[in-house]
PyMOL commands that place a pseudoatom at each C-alpha (Angstrom):
pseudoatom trace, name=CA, resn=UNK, resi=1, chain=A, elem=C, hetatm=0, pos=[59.031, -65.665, 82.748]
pseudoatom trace, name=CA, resn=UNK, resi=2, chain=A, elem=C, hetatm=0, pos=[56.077, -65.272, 79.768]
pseudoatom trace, name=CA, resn=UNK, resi=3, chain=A, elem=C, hetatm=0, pos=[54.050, -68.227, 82.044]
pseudoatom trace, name=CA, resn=UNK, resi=4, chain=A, elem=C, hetatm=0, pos=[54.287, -66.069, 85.243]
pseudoatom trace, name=CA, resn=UNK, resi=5, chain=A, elem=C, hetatm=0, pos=[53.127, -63.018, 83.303]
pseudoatom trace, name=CA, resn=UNK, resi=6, chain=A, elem=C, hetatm=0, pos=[50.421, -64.681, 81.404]
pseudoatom trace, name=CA, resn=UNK, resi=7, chain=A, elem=C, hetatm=0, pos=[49.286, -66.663, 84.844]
pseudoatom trace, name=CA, resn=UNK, resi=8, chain=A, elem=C, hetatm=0, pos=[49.383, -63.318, 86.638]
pseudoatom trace, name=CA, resn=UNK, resi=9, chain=A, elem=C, hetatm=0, pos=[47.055, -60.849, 83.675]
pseudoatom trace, name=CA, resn=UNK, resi=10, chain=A, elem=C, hetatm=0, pos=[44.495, -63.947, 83.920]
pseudoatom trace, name=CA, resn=UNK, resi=11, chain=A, elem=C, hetatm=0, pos=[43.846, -63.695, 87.660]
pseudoatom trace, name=CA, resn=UNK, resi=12, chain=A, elem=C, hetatm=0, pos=[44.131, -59.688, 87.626]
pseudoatom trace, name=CA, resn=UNK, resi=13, chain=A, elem=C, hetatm=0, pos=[42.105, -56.569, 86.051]
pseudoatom trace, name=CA, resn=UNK, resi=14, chain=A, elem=C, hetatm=0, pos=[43.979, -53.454, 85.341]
pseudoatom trace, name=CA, resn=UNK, resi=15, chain=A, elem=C, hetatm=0, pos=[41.855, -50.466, 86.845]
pseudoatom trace, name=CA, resn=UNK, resi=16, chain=A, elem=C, hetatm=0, pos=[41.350, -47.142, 85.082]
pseudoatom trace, name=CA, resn=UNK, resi=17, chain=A, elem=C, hetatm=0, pos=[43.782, -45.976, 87.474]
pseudoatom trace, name=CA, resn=UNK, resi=18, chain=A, elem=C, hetatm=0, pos=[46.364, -48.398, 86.039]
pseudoatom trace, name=CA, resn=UNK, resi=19, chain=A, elem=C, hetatm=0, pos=[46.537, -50.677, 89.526]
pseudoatom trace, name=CA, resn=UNK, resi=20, chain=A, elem=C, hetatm=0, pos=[46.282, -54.697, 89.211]
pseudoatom trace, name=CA, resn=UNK, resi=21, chain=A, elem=C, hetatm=0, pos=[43.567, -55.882, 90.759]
pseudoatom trace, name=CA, resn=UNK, resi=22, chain=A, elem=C, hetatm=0, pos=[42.792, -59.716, 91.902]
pseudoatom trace, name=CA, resn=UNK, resi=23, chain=A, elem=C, hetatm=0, pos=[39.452, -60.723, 89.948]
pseudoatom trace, name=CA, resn=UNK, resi=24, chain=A, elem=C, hetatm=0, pos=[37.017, -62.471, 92.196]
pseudoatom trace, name=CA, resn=UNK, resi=25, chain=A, elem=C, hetatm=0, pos=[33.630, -63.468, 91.587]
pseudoatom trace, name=CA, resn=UNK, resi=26, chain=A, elem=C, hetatm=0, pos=[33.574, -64.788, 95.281]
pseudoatom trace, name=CA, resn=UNK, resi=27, chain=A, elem=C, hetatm=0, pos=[33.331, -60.935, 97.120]
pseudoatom trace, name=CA, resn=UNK, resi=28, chain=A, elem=C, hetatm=0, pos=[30.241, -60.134, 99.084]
pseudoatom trace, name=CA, resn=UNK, resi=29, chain=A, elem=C, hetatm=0, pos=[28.075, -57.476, 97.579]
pseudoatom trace, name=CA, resn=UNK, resi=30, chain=A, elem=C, hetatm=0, pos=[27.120, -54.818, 100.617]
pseudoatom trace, name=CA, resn=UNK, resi=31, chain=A, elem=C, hetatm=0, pos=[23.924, -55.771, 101.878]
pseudoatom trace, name=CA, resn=UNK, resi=32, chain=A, elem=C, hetatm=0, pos=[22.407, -52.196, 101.284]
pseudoatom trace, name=CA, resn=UNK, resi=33, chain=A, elem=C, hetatm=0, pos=[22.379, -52.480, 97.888]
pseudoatom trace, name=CA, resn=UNK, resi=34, chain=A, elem=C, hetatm=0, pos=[18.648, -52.784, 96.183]
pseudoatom trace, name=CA, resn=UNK, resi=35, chain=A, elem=C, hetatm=0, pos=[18.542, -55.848, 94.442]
pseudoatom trace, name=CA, resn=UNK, resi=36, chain=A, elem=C, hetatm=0, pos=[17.212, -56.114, 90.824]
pseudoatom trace, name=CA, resn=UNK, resi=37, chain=A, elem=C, hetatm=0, pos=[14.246, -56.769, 90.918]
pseudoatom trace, name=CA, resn=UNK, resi=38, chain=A, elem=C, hetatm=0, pos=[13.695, -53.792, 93.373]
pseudoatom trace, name=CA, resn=UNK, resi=39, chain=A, elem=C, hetatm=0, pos=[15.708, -51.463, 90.884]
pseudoatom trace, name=CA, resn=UNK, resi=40, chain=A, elem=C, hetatm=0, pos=[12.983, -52.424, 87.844]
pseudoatom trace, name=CA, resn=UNK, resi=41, chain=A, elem=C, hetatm=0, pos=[10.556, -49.494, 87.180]
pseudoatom trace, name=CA, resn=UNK, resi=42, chain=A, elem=C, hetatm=0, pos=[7.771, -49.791, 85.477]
pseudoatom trace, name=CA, resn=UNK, resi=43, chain=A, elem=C, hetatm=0, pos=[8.513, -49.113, 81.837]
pseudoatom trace, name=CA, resn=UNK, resi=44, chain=A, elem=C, hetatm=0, pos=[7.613, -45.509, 80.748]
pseudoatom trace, name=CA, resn=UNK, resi=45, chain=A, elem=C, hetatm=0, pos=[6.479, -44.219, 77.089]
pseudoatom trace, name=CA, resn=UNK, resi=46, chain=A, elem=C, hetatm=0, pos=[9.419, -42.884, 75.585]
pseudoatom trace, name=CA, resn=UNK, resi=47, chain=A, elem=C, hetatm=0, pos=[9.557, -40.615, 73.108]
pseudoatom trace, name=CA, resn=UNK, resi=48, chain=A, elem=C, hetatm=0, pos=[6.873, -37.940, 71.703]
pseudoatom trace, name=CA, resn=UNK, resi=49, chain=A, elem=C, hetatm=0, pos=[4.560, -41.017, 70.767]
pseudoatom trace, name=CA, resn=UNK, resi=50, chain=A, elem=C, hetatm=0, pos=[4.455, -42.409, 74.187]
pseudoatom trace, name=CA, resn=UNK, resi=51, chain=A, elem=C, hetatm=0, pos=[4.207, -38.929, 75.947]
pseudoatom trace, name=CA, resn=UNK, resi=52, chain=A, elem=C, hetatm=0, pos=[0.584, -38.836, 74.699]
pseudoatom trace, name=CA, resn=UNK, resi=53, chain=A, elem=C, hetatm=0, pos=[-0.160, -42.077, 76.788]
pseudoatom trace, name=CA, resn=UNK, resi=54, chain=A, elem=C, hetatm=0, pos=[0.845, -40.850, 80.192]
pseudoatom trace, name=CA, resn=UNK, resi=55, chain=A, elem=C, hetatm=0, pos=[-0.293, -37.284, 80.029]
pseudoatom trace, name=CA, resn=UNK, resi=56, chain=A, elem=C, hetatm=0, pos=[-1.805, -35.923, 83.517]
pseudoatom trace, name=CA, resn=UNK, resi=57, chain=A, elem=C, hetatm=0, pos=[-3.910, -33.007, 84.769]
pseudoatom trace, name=CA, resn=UNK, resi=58, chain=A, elem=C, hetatm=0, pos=[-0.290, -31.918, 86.784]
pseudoatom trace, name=CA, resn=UNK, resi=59, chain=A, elem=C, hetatm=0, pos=[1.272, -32.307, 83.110]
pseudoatom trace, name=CA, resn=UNK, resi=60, chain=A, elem=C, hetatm=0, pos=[-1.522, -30.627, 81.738]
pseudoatom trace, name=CA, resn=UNK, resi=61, chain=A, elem=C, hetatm=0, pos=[-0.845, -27.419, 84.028]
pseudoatom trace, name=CA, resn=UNK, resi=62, chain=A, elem=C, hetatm=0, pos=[2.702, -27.896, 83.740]
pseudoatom trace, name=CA, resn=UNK, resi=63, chain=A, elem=C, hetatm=0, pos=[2.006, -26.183, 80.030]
pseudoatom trace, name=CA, resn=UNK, resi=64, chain=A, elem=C, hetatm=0, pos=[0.035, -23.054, 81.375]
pseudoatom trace, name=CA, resn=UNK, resi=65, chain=A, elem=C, hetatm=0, pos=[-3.234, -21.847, 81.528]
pseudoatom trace, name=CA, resn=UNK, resi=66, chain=A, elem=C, hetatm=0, pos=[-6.097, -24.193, 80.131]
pseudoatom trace, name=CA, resn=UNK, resi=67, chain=A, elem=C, hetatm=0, pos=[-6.069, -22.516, 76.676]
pseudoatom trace, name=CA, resn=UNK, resi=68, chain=A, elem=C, hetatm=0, pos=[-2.148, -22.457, 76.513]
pseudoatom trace, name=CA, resn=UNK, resi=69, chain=A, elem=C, hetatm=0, pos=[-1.801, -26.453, 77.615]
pseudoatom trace, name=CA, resn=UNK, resi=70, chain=A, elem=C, hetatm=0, pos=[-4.473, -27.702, 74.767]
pseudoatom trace, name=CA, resn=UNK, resi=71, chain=A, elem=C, hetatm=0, pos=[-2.677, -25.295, 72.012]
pseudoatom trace, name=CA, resn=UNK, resi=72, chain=A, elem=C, hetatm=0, pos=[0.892, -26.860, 73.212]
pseudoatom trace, name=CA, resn=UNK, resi=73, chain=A, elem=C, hetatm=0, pos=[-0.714, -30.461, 73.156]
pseudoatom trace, name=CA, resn=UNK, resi=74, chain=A, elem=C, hetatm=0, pos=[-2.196, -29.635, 69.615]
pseudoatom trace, name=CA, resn=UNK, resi=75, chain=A, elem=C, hetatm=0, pos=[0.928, -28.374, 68.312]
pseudoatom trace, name=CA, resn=UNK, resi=76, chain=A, elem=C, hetatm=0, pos=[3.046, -31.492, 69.136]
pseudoatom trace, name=CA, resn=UNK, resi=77, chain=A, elem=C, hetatm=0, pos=[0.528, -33.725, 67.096]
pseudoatom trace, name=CA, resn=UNK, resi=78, chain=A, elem=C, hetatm=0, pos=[0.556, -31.377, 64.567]
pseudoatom trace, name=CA, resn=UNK, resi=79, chain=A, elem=C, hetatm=0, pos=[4.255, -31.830, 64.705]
pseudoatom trace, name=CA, resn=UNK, resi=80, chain=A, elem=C, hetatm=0, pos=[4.025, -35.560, 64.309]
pseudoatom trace, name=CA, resn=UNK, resi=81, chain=A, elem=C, hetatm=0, pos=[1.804, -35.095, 62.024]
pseudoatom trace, name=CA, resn=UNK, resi=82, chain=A, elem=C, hetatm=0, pos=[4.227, -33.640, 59.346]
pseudoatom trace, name=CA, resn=UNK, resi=83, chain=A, elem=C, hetatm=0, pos=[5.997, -36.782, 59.319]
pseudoatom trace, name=CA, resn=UNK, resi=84, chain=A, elem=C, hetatm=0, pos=[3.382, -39.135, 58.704]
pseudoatom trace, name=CA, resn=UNK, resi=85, chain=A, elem=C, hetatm=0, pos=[-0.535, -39.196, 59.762]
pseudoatom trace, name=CA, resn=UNK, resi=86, chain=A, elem=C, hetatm=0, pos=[-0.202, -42.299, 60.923]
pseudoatom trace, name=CA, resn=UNK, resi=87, chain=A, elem=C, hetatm=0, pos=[2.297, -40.925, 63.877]
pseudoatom trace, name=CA, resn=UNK, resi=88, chain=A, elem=C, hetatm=0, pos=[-0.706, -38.138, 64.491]
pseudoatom trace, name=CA, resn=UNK, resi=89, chain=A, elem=C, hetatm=0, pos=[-3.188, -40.794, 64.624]
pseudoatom trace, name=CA, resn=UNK, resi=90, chain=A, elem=C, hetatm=0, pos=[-1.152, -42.967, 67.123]
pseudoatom trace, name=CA, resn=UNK, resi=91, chain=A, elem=C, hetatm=0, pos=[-0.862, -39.618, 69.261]
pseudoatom trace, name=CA, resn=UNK, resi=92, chain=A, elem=C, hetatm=0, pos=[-4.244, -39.060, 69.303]
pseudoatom trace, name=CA, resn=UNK, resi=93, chain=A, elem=C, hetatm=0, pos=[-4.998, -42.556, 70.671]
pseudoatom trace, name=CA, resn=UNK, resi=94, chain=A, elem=C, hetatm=0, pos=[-2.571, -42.616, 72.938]
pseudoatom trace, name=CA, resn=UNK, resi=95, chain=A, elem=C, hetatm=0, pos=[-3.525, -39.376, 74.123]
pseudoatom trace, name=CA, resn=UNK, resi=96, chain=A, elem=C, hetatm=0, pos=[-7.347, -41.194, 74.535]
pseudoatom trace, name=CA, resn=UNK, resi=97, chain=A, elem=C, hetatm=0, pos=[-5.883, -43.573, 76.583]
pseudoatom trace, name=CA, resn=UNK, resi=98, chain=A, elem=C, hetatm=0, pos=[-3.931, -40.907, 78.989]
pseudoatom trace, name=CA, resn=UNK, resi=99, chain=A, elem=C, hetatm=0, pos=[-5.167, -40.286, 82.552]
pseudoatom trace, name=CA, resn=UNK, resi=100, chain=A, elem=C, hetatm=0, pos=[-5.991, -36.744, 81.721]
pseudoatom trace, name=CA, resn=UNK, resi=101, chain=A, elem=C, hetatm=0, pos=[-8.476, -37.906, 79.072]
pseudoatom trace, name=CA, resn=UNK, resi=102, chain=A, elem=C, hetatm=0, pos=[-9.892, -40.399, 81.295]
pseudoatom trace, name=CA, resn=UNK, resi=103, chain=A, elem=C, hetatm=0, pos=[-10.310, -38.539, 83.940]
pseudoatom trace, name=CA, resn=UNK, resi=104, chain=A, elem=C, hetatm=0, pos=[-11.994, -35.779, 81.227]
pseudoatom trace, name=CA, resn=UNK, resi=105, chain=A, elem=C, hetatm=0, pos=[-14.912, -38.526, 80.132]
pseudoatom trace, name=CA, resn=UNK, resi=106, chain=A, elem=C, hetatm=0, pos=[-15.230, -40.072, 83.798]
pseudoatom trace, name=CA, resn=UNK, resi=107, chain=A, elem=C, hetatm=0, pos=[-16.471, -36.466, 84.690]
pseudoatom trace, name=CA, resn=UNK, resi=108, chain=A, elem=C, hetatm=0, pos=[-18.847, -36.063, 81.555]
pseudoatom trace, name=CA, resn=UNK, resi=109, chain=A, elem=C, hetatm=0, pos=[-20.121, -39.311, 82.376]
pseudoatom trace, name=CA, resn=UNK, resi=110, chain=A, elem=C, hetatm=0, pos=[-20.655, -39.468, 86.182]
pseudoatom trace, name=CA, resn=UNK, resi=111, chain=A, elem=C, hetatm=0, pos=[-22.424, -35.925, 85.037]
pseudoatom trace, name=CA, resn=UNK, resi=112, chain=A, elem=C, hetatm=0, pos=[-24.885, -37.297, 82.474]
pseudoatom trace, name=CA, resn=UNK, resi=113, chain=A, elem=C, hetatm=0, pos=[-25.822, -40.821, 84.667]
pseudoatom trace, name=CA, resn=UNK, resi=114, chain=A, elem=C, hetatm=0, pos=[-25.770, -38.966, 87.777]
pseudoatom trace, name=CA, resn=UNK, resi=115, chain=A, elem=C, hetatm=0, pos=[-28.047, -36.775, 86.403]
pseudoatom trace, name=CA, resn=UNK, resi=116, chain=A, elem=C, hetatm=0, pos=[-26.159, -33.299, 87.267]
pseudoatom trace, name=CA, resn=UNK, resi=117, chain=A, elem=C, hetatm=0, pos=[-24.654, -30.205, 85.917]
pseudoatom trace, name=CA, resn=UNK, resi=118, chain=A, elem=C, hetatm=0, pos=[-21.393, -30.048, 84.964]
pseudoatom trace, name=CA, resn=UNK, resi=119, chain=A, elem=C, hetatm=0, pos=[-20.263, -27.323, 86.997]
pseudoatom trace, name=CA, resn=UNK, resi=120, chain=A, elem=C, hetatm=0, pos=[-22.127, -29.964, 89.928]
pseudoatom trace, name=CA, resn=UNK, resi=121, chain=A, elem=C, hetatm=0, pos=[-19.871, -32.827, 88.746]
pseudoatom trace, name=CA, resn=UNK, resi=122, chain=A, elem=C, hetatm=0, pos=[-17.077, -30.372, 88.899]
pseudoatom trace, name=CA, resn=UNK, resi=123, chain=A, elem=C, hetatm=0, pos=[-17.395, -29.960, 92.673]
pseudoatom trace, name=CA, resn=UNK, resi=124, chain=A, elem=C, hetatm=0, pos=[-18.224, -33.161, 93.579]
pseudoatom trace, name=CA, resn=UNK, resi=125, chain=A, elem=C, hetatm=0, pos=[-14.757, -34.451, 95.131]
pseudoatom trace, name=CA, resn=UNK, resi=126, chain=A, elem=C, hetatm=0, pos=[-16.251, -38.193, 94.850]
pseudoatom trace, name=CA, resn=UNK, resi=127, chain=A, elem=C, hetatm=0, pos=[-16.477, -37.122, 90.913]
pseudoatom trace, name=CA, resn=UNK, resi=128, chain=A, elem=C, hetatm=0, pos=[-13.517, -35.049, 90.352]
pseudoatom trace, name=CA, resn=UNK, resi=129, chain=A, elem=C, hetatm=0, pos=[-10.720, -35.820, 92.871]
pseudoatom trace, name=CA, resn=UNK, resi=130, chain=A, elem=C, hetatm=0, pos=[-7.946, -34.113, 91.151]
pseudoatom trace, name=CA, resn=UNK, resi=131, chain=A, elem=C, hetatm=0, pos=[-9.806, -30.349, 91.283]
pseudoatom trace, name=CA, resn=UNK, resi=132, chain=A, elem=C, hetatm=0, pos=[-10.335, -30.420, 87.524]
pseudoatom trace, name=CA, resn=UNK, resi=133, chain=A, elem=C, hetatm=0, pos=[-11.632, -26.931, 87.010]
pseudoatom trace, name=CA, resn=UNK, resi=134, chain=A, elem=C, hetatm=0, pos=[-14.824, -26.128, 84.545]
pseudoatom trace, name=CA, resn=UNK, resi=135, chain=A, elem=C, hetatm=0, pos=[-12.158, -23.888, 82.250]
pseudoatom trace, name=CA, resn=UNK, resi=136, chain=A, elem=C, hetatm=0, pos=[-9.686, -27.169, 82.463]
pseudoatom trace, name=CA, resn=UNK, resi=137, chain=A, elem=C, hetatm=0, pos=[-12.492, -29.211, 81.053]
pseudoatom trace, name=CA, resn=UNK, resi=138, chain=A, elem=C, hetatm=0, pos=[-13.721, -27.202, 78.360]
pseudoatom trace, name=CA, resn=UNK, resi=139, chain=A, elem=C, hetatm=0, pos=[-10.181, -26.806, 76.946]
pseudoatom trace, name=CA, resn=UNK, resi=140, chain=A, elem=C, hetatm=0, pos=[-9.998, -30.319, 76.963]
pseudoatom trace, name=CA, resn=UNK, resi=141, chain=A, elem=C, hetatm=0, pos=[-13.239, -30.764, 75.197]
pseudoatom trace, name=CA, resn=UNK, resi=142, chain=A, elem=C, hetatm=0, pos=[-12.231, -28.160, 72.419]
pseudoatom trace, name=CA, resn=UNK, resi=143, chain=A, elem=C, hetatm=0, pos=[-8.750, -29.958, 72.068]
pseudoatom trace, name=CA, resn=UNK, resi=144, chain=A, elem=C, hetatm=0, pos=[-10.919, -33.130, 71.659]
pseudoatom trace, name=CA, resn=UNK, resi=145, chain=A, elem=C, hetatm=0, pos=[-12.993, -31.912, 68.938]
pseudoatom trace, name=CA, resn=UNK, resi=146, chain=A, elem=C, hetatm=0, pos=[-9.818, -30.174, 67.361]
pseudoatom trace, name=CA, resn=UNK, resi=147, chain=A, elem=C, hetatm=0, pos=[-8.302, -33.618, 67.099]
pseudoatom trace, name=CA, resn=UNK, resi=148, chain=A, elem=C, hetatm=0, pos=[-11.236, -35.458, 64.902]
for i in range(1, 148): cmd.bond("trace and resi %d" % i, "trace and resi %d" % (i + 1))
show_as sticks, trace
zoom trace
């Protein structure tokens, strides 16, 4: 009787329910199920670190006006900063490297090769395709010297 029981709990799970169920590696997954490699995402900054690498102009706005979304940025490398400057120095480099910072110096530059204005490069839509406004940019460019 202690073979049948041990040759029955090695071919069967117990469910959270408390049912015996057959094990079987054999069973056909459904066929709309992604498969792996289409579940993968591309691997996001975590933490407050990596949130400084990915920042947008929609993230930017997300914070408030222009003044209110460089203070907020400010104030969370500030906040790193209290635990070490070399987290606030990481932040700021990171936050080089972020699309809204990017997109910040791609403007400034197209304006100084192109040979225009600012407020020109501004509302050129080959320049500036996501609408960044003149008050957007300046708080960006205070935030940037704020950060040296």
């Amino acid at each position: 009787r202690l073979d049948d029981i041990k040759s029955r709990s090695s071919n069967q799970a117990t469910s959270p329910l408390g049912a015996n169920l057959p094990l079987s590696a054999n069973l056909p997954l459904p066929a709309n199920l992604p498969q792996q490699a289409q579940m993968r995402q591309s691997a996001k900054p975590v933490g407050l670190l990596g949130e400084f690498s990915s920042f947008s102009i929609s993230d930017f706005r997300s914070f408030g006006n222009s003044s209110q979304a460089a203070e907020k940025i400010l104030s969370k490398i500030k906040s790193l900063e209290m635990d070490s400057i070399a987290q606030k120095y990481a932040a700021i480099r990171n936050f080089h490297s972020s699309p809204l910072y990017q997109k910040y110096i791609s403007i400034g530059e197209a304006s100084l090769t192109q040979g225009k204005k600012l407020s020109e490069a501004l509302l050129d839509p080959n320049i500036n395709q996501d609408k960044i406004t003149q008050e957007e940019f300046f708080a960006i460019s205070d935030l940037n010297g704020k950060l040296r």
